[in-house]
C-alpha positions in Angstrom: 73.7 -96.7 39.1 73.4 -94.7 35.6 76.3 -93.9 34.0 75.8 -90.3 33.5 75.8 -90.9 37.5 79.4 -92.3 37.8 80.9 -90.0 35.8 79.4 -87.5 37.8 80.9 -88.9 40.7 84.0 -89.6 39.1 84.6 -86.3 38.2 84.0 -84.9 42.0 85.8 -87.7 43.3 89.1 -86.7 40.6 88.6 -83.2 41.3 88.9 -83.5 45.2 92.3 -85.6 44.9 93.7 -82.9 43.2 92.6 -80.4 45.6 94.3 -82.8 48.0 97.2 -83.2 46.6 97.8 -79.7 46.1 96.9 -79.2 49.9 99.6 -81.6 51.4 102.3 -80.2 48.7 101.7 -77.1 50.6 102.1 -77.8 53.8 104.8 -79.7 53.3 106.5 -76.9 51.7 105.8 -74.6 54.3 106.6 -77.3 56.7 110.3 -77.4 55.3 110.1 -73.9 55.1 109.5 -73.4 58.8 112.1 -76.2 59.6 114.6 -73.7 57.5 114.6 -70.8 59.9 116.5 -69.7 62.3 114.5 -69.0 65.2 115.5 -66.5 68.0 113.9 -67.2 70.9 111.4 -69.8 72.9 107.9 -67.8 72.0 109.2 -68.4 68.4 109.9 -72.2 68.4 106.9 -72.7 70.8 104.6 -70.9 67.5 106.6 -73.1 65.0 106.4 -76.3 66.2 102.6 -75.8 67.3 102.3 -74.8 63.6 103.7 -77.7 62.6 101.6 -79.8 64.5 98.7 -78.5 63.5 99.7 -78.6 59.8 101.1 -82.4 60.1 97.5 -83.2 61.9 95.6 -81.6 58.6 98.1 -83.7 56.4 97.6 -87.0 57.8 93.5 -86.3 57.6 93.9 -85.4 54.3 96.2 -88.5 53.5 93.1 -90.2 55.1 90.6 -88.7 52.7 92.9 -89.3 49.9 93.1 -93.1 50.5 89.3 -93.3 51.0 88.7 -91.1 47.5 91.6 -94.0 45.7 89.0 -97.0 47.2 85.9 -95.0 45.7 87.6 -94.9 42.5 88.6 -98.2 42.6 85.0 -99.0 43.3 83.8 -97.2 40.6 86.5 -98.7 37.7 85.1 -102.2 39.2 81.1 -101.8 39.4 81.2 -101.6 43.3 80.8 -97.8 43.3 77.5 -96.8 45.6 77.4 -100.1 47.6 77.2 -100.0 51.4 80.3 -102.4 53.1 77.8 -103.7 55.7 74.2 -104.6 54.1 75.2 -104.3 50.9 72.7 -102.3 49.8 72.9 -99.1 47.7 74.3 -95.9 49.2 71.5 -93.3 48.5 72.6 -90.8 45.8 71.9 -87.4 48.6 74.4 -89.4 50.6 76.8 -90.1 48.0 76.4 -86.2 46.9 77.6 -85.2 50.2 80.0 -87.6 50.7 81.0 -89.2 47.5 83.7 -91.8 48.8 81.2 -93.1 51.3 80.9 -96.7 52.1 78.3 -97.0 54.7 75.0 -96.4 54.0 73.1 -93.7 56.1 71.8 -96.7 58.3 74.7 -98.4 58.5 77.0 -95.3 59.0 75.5 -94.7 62.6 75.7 -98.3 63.7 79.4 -98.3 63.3 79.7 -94.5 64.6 77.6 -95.7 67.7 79.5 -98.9 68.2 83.2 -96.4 67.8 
C-alpha cells in the first residue's frame, strides 16, 4: 500500500477515535447525571435505567470499535496495515474505505461470519 494511502487511512482511522472518545465521555456524563437524580416514582426509574442500558450497550460497542481502530493503527505504524488475518492477502482498498480497521478480507469476512 502507497503511502499517500496510509495516511489516508490514518487520518480516518484518528478522526474516528476522537469521535469515539468524545461519544463514551458523553454518555458517561449523562450516565452520572441520570444516576444523580432523584426520581419520584416507578415509570421514572423504569425510563432511567432502560436509558442506561441502552447507553451502557452503545458504550461497550464503541469501546469495541475503539480497540479494533488502536490494532489498525498499530498495524499501520508496523507495515501490517491492509493485510487480511486469515489468507494473508491484501484487504481491497473499497473494503478498507468502508471499513478502515478491517482485518478480514471480503472473502474471508463471510467465512468467519458463516462459521459465528
Amino acid at each position: 500500500m502507497q503511502t499517500s494511502e496510509l495516511n489516508y487511512f490514518k487520518e480516518i482511522l484518528e478522526s474516528r477515535k476522537e469521535q469515539i472518545l468524545k461519544n463514551i465521555n458523553s454518555v458517561s456524563s449523562e450516565l452520572d447525571q441520570i444516576s444523580n437524580l432523584e426520581l419520584s416514582d416507578e415509570g421514572d426509574h423504569a425510563a432511567a435505567n432502560n436509558n442506561s442500558m441502552v447507553e451502557s450497550a452503545i458504550v461497550q460497542q464503541q469501546q469495541q470499535e475503539l480497540q479494533e481502530i488502536e490494532k489498525a493503527l498499530g498495524k499501520i505504524a508496523n507495515g501490517e496495515y491492509g493485510i487480511c488475518e486469515m489468507c494473508e492477502d491484501d484487504i481491497g482498498f473499497q473494503r478498507l474505505k468502508v471499513k478502515p480497521h478491517a482485518i478480514y478480507c471480503i472473502d474471508c469476512r463471510e467465512i468467519v461470519e458463516k462459521s459465528n
